[in-house]
C-alpha positions as a Markdown table, in Angstrom:
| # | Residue | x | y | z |
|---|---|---|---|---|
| 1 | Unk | 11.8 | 0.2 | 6.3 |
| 2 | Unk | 8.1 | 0.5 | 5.9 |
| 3 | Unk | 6.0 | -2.4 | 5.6 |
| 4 | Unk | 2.6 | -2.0 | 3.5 |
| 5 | Unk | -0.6 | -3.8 | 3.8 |
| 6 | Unk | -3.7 | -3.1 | 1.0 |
| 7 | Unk | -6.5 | -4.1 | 3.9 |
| 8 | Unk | -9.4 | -3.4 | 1.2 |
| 9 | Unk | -9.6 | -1.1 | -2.4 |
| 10 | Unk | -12.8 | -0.4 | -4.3 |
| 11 | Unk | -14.0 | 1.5 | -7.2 |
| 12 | Unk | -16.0 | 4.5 | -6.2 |
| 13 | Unk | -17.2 | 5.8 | -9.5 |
| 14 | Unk | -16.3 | 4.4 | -13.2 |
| 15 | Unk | -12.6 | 6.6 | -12.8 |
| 16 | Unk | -12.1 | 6.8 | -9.0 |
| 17 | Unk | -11.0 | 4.3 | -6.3 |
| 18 | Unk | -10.3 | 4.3 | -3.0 |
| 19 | Unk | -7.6 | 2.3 | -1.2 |
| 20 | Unk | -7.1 | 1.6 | 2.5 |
| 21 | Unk | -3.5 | 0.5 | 3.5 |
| 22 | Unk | -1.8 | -0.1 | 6.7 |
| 23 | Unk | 1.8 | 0.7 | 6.8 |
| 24 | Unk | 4.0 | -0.5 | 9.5 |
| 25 | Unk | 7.4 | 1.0 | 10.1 |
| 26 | Unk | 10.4 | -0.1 | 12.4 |
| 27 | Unk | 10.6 | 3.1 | 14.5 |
| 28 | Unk | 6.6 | 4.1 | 14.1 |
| 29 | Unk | 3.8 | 2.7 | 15.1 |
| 30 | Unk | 1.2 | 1.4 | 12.5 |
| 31 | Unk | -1.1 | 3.5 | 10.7 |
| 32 | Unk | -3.2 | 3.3 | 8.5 |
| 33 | Unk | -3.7 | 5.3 | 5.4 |
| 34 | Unk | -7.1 | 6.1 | 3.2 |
| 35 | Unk | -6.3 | 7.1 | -0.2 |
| 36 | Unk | -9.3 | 9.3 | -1.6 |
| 37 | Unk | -9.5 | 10.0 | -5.0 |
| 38 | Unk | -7.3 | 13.6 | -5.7 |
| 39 | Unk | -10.7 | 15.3 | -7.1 |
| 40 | Unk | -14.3 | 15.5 | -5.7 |
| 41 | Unk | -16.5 | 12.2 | -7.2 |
| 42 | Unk | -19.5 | 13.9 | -9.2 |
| 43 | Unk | -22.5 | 11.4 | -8.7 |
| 44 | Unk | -26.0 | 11.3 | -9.6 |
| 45 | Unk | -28.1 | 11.4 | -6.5 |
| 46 | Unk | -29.9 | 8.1 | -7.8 |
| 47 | Unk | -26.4 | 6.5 | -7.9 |
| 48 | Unk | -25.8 | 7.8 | -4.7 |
| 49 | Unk | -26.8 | 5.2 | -2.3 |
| 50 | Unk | -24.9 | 2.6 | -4.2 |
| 51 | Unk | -21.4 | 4.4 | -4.2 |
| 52 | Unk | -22.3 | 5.1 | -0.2 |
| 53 | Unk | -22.9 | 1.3 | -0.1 |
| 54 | Unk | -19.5 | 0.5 | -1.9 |
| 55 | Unk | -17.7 | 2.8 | 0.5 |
| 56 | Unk | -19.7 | 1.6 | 4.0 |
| 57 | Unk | -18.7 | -2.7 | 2.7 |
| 58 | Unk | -15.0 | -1.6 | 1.8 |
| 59 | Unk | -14.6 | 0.4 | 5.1 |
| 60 | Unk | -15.7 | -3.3 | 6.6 |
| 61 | Unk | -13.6 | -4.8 | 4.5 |
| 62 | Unk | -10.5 | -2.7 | 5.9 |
| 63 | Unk | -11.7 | -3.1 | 9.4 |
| 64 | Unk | -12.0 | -6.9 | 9.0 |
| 65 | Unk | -8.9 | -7.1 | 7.6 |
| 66 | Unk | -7.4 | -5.4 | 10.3 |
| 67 | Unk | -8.9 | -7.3 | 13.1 |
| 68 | Unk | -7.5 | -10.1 | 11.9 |
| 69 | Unk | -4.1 | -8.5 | 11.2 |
| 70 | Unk | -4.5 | -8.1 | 15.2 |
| 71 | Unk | -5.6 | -11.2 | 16.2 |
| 72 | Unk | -2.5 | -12.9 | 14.5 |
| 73 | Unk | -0.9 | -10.1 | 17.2 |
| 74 | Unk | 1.4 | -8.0 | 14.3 |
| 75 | Unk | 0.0 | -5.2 | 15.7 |
């Protein structure tokens, strides 16, 4: 039995997300997973430091997420 946490999810571009989730299991240990979108993102290099933005506060997001997940000690 696999226990899944969404720690942060964010669109990328107008069609593509990415989703960070921690999955506990009873006989693993924790990891966690980032789900990229299945194709390259094509973005316009004026766009581009927004969509690196988006990416560098939902990274923070997950790590936040997770620290806390650690400080109530289920990890």
């Amino acid at each position: 039995m696999s226990k899944i946490t969404e720690l942060a999810s964010g669109q990328v571009t107008t069609t593509e997300s990415v989703t960070v989730d921690l999955v506990e299991a009873d006989e693993k240990p924790a990891v966690v997973i980032v789900r990229w979108p299945a194709k390259p993102a094509v973005i316009h290099p004026h766009r581009f430091p927004d969509v690196a933005a988006i990416l560098a506060r939902l990274f923070a997001e997950a790590a936040t997420a997770l620290a806390g997940i650690k400080a109530n000690k289920r990890l």
